[in-house]
N, C-alpha and C positions, 0 to 999 in steps of 0.2 A: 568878464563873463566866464561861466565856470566850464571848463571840457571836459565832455565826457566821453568816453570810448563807443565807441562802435559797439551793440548788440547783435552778436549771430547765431542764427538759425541757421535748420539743417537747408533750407531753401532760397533763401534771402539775408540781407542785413540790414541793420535800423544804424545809420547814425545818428547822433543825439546832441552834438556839440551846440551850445547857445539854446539850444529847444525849452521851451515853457517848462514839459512835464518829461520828465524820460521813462525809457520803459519801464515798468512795473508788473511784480508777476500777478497780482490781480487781474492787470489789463489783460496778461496773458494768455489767461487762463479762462477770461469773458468771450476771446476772439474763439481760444476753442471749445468751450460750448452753448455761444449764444446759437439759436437754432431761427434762421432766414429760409426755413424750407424751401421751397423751390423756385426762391425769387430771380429775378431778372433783374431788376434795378434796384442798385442800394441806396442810400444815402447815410455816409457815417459827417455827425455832426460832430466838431470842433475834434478832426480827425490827428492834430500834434505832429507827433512824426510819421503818422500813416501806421501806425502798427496793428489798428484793428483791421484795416482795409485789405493789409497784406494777409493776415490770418486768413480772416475769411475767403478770399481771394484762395488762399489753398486747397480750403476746404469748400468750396463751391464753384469751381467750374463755369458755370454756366452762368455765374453772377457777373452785371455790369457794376462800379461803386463812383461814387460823386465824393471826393472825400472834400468838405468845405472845412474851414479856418479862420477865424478872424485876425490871427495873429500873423504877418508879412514872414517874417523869420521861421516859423510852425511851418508852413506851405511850402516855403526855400526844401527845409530839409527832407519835406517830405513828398516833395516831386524828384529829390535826390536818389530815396527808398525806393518807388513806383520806378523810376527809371532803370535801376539796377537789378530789380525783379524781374521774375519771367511772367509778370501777368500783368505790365506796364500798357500795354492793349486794352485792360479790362479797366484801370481806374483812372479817375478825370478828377487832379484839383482844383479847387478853385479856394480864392482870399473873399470872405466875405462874410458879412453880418447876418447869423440865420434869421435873425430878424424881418430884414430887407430880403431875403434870398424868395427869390421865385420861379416857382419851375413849370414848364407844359405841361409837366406829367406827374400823375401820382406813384408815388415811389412805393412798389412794392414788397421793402422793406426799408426800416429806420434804424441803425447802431447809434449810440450815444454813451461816452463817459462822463455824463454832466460836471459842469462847476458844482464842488460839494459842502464849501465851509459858508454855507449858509448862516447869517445870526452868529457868525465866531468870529474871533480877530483875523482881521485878513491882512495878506500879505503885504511887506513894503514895497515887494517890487510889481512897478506895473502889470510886465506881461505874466509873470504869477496870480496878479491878481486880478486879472481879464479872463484869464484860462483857469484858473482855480475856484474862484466866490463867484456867489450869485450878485455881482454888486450892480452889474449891466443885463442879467437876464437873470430872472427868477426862475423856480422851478416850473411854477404856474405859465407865465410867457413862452419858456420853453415847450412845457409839452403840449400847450394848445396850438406853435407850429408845428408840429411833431403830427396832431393829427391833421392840419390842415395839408401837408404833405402827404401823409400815408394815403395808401391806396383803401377804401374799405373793407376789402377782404385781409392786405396786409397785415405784418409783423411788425414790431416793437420790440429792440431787447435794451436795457438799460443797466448802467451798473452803477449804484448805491449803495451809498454809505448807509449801513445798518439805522443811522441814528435820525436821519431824513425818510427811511423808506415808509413808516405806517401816513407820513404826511403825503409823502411822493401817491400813494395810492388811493389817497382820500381825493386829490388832484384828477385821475384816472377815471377816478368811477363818477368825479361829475364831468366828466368828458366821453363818459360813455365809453370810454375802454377799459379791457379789466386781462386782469392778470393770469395767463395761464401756466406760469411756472413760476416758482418762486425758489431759488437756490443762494443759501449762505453760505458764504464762506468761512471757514474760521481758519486762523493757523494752527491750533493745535484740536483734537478732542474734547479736551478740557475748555476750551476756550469761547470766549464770547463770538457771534459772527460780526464781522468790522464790515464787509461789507454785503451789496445781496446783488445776485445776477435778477432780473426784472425782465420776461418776455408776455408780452400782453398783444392781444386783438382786441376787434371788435363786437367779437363775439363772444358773448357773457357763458363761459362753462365752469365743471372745476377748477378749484386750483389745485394743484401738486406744486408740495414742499417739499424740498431734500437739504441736505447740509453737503459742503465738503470739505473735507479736511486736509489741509495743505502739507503738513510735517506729522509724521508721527514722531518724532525726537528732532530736537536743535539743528537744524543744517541738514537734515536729514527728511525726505520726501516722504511724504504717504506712497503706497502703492497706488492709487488710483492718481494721483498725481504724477505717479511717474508712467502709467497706460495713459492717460490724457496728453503728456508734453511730447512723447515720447516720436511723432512725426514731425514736431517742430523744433527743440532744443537738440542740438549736440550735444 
């Protein structure tokens, strides 16, 4: 199994060793500007090594987080993160299939990095490819628990892959939810968006699109990429 080093932050650390997905600055960069406005209860689904949960957790205060996992080992490392953070008070994991996952309560908000290689060659290895492809939950299965969870006033932020997202939102709008922000990413200017941050209600208004741009040159950060990391990375 492959080891990977520890990820640190100016507040917490992710270790990563044997985990499905390891951190990614995509991910990173979803945790700080997915916008959970003034929720109280989160729910991040197939939360990995806890790294969304910890973000937001920084950045909201006042949020409770359910971080669920289907993967045994995902969970292991990421009750390790939660424990060693200062907001281990605020997040509960749990091992389970969001499929089966049932709650009392409507979560009034949803985090998700869905499985994205939908329709592509998927992985050889298992827990890759549980955690990675739609091969055990569609995107369709996933976001219709997605609203049967949500609160109806609630939040939805999502982060897709560019090449799934005009489907991901055709899925949306017969679900009666719709999108109120829409932000690509790209790595450079020049460059195509690989993936899109996705926050939606259910309440049908505009949408606002923006782009962001990760590097202005090779190794080298955009400014607003380095105002956005710049209370999370050292």
């Amino acid at each position: 199994m492959k080891k990977r080093r520890p990820f640190r932050f100016k507040q917490f650390e992710v270790t990563q060793e044997g985990g499905c997905m390891p951190v990614t600055t995509d991910a990173c960069i979803f945790g700080a500007l997915a916008d959970i406005g003034n929720a109280k209860s989160v729910l991040d689904i197939g939360t990995g090594t806890g790294l969304l949960s910890l973000l937001l957790a920084q950045r909201f205060p006042e949020a409770n987080f359910t971080a669920i996992d289907i993967d045994e080992e995902s969970i292991r490392q990421a009750k390790i993160n939660f424990n060693n953070s200062p907001w281990n008070n605020r997040i509960t994991s749990v091992i389970t299939d969001i499929r089966h996952w049932n709650s009392e309560i409507k979560y009034d908000a949803v985090v998700c990095n869905p499985p994205f290689f939908d329709k592509q060659l998927p992985s050889k290895n298992e827990i890759k490819r549980r955690s990675r492809h739609t091969v055990s939950l569609n995107f369709a299965a996933l976001l219709t628990k997605i609203k049967e969870l949500l609160h109806p006033e609630g939040k939805c932020c999502l982060l897709i892959p560019r090449l799934h997202s005009d489907y991901v939102i055709e899925i949306l709008n017969e679900l009666n939810l719709y999108v109120k922000d829409k932000i690509q990413l790209r790595s450079f200017a020049f460059s195509e968006p690989h993936v899109v941050i996705i926050c939606l209600s259910s309440i049908n208004s505009a949408e606002a699109i923006s782009d962001f741009i990760i590097y202005r040159k090779p190794g080298i950060y955009s400014e607003k990429m380095t105002a956005l990391m710049k209370n999370y990375y050292l």
